[in-house]
C-alpha positions, -999 to +999 in steps of 0.1 A: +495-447+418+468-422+410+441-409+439+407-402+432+395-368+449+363-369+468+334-346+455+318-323+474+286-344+464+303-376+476+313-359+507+277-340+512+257-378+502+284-394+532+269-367+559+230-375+549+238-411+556+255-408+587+221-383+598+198-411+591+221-433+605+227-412+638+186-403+636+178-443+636+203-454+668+185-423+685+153-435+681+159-471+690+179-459+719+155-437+735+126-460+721+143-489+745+149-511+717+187-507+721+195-512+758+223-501+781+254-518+779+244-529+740+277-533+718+279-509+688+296-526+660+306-506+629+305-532+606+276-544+615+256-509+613+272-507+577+262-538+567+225-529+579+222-496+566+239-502+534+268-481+541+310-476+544+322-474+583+327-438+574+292-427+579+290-451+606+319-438+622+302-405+620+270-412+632+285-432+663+311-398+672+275-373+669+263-401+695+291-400+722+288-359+720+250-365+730+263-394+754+239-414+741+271-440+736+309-442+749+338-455+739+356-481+760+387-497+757+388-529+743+346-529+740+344-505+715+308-485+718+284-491+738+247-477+746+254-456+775+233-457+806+211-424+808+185-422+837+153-403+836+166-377+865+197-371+845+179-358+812+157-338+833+184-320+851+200-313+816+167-304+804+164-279+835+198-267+830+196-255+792+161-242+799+175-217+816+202-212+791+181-210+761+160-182+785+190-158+790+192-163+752+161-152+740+160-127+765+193-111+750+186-115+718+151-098+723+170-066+729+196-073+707+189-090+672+187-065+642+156-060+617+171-079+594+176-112+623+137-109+627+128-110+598+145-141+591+132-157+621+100-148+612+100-161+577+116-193+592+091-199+617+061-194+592+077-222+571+080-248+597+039-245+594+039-263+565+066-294+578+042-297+606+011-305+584+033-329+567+040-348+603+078-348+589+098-354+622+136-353+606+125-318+588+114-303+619+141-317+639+164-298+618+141-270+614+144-263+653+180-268+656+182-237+630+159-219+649+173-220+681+203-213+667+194-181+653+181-171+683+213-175+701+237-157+672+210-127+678+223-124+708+255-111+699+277-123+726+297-153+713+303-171+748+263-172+753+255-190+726+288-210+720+280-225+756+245-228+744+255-252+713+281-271+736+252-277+760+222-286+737+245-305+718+237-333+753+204-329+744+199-331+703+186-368+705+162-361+733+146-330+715+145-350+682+127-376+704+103-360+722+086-345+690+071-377+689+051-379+714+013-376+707+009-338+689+043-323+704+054-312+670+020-292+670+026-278+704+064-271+702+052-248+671+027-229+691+054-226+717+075-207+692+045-187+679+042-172+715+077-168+720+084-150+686+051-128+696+067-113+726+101-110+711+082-090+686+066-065+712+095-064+727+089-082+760+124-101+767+115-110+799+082-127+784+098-140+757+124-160+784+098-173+805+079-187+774+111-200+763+118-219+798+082-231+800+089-246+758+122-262+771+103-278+803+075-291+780+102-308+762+113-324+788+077-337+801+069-348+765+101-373+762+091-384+796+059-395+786+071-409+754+098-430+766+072-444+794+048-455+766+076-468+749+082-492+775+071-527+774+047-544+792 
């Protein structure tokens, strides 16, 4: 019997498809079009999207971290049931976290750690022109990640990934609504301005305010979404 090893292109192709995969339930979850209580059937999703249950299977475990789904006994997944007043509570909680962060990592982050930031944020100009959600979805995980490794304390910002890992979908989401992509960019243009003058406690109130626009853009967005 002979085994045929997986490449590390097969393997990196698998975890595209199960983004696009995970990025697609996100939407029509949060867009409404997959309701509450909705059964999640892998083979089903591979059949639609072309794929093994693999990438499936991956997308649908990125979903229960978010809790966009759960697992039940004997009925599989399921959409989970997410009110409006529980993402705004977690929005309100990791605002605050995300401000402790870039307050930190104000003081904190070396020459070279600016300067990266700096050379990422002055590229994400050019996803914005292009109106490419998925690029600056990832873009602004990076970038928020960054800012949380600059702040040298490991707890911070491995609590600050466990938390915002809730919130992923919602961020991705809320980028849609009318010019947010435009505005979460300006948002980080004035937070990266007083990080660079060296005004933490600036820098974490523009942070908060950023997070808390976040949360009013999804609301918005998911109430046009509705049907009438």
């Amino acid at each position: 019997m002979t085994y045929e090893l997986e490449s590390d292109d097969d393997a990196g192709d698998r975890g595209l498809l199960s983004d696009r995969i995970r990025n697609a339930l996100t939407d029509e979850i949060t867009e409404g079009l997959l309701k509450a209580g909705a059964a999640l059937d892998e083979q089903h999703l591979a059949d639609r999207f072309g794929a093994s249950r693999t990438p499936v299977r991956e997308a649908l475990r990125q979903l229960a971290v978010s809790g966009l789904v759960e697992v039940r006994a004997r009925r599989g997944v399921i959409v989970a049931r997410m009110t409006p007043e529980r993402i705004m509570e977690m929005f309100e909680t990791v605002a605050e976290i995300e401000a402790i962060c870039v307050r930190l990592a104000t003081y904190r982050m070396t020459p070279i750690e600016r300067s990266h930031l700096i050379e990422m944020h002055d590229s994400s100009e050019a996803i914005v022109e292009l109106g490419d959600y998925d690029a600056y979805d990832a873009f602004n995980l990076e970038f928020h990640d960054r800012i949380y490794r600059a702040t040298h304390n490991g707890f911070l910002a491995e609590q600050a990934i466990a938390v915002r890992s809730r919130l992923n979908a919602f961020r991705r989401t809320q980028l849609r609504q009318g010019e947010r992509m435009r505005r979460s960019r300006d948002e980080h243009d004035a937070i990266m301005q007083a990080m660079a003058e060296g005004d933490g406690e600036m820098a974490s109130r523009r942070m908060r305010a950023h997070m808390l626009n976040a949360a009013t853009a999804l609301r918005r967005f998911i109430e046009a979404s509705k049907p009438t």
